[in-house]
Structure formats: C-alpha cells, structure tokens
N, C-alpha and C positions, 0 to 999 in steps of 0.2 A: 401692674395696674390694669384692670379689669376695663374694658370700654364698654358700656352696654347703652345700645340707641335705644329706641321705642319703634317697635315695628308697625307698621299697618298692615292692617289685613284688608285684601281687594277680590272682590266678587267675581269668578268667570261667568260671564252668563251665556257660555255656548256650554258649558258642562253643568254649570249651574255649582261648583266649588268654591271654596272659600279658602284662598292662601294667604299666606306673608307675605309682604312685598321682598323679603330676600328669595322666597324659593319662587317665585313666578320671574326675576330677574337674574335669575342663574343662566338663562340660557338656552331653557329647551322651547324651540320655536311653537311647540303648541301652543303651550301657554302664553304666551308673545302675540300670538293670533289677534286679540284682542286689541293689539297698541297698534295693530299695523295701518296701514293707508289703506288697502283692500278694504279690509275689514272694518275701517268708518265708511268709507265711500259707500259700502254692502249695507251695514246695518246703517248708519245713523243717516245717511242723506237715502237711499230706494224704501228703504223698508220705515223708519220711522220718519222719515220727511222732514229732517234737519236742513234749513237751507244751503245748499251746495254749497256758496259762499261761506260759510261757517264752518264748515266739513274743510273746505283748503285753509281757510285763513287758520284752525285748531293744530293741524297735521304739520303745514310750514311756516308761516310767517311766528306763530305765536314759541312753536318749539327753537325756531331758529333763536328768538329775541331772548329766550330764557335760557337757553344754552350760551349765550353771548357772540354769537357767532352771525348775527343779520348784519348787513346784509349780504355779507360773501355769499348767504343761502338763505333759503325763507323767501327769493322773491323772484323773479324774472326782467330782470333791470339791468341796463349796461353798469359791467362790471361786476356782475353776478356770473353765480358758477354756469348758471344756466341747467340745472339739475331737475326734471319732470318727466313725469307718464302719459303713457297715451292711455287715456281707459277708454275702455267700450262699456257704454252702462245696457246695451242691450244683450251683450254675452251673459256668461257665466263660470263659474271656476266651481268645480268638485274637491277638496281637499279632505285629508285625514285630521282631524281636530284633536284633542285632547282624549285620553283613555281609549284611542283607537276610531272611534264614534267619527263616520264620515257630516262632513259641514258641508253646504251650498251657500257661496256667496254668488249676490247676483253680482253679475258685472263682470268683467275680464283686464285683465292689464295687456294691451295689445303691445304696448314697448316701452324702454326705456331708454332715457337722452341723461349722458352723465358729462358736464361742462358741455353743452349743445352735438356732441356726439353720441348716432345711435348706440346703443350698448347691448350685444348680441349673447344671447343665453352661452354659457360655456366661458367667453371670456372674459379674464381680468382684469378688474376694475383698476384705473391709474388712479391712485386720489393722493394724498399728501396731509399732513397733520395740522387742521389750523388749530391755535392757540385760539382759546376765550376769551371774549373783552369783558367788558365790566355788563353784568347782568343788569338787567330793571328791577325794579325794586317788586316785589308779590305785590298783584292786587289781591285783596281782599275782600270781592264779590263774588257771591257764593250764588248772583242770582244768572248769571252769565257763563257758558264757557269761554267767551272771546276775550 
C-alpha cells in the first residue's frame, strides 16, 4: 500500500526558491535558516518591525504548545527547563546561506542557558526525551501569527 500525503511548497526568501516541505525538512541547516530564532529575531522583529513580543511568543511559547510539550518549555516559569539566549540586537552574525550566497543577520546570539546553565560552544548538550502531551486544537486564523 502506497501512502502519498500532499506536500507543500514553502518559499525561501533569502535565496528566493521554492521547495517541498520534505526537502527543506531533510536536514540541511541552510535551508533551516529560515525557521531558526536568529533569523526571526534578524528579519521579522529589526528589519520588518514585528513586535518583539510576537517574535518570542511565535518562536516559544506557541511552538512549545503545538508540539504538546508547554510548559516543561515555551516559558520561564518555576518548573520550567529554564532553556533561552542572550541576543545582542546591536551585534551581527555573517553566515553562509543557502547555494553558498553569504547572509547578514542583524543581531548576535551572545549565549546560550540550557535548564538555567550557561552552555559553552563545543560542549554537549544533556537533554533527555520528553514525551508530548495532548496538543491544542489548530486555530484557524489566518489573520494572526500568534
């Protein structure tokens, strides 16, 4: 028996291509670019002026809740993993982008805290597998990201 889903197709707009959502979800971090925390913090809250507030709330609280996993993550609340960055929104990061083509995001990620301990480039991450709880049901406002 043959399974065949329905794919989507999703827009990169740092290369400006047009993929499937299986091959942009394989794996290779260029194309990833786009879904990362940098890279809203970069484009949608400095450069298009999405309010900051919206920019954290899309990134954690709303990915946590749809993954089923809030609030162990998605917030900073006793009892939480206690998992965030330090950004510097007045830095900047130079990366290799997509088809080789260097990107400039404004902004820097100055550190990172994984369960309230710094987390030092090089080493390895302790985490552990949480199980998903029961998801929210989809909104269905298409006039909102939140």
């Amino acid at each position: 028996m043959n399974c065949s889903r329905p794919t989507r197709s999703i827009f990169c707009p740092i290369c400006g291509t047009q993929e499937t959502q299986s091959e942009v979800f394989r794996g290779s971090p260029d194309q990833l670019l786009v879904f990362s925390y940098h890279w809203v913090l970069s484009e949608l809250w400095k450069r298009r002026k999405i309010p900051l507030a919206t920019c954290i709330k899309m990134t954690s609280e709303n990915a946590a809740k749809r993954l089923g996993i809030y609030p162990q993550k998605g917030c900073l609340e006793a009892g939480s993993d206690a998992d965030f960055v330090i950004y510097n929104p007045e830095g900047s990061s130079s990366i290799t982008g997509p088809m080789g083509s260097p990107v400039e995001l404004i902004g820097a990620i100055d550190s990172v805290y994984l369960r309230g301990e710094k987390y030092e480039a090089g080493q390895t991450p302790k985490g552990q597998f949480i199980t998903r709880g029961q998801s929210p049901k989809r909104r269905h406002n298409k006039s909102t990201w939140i």
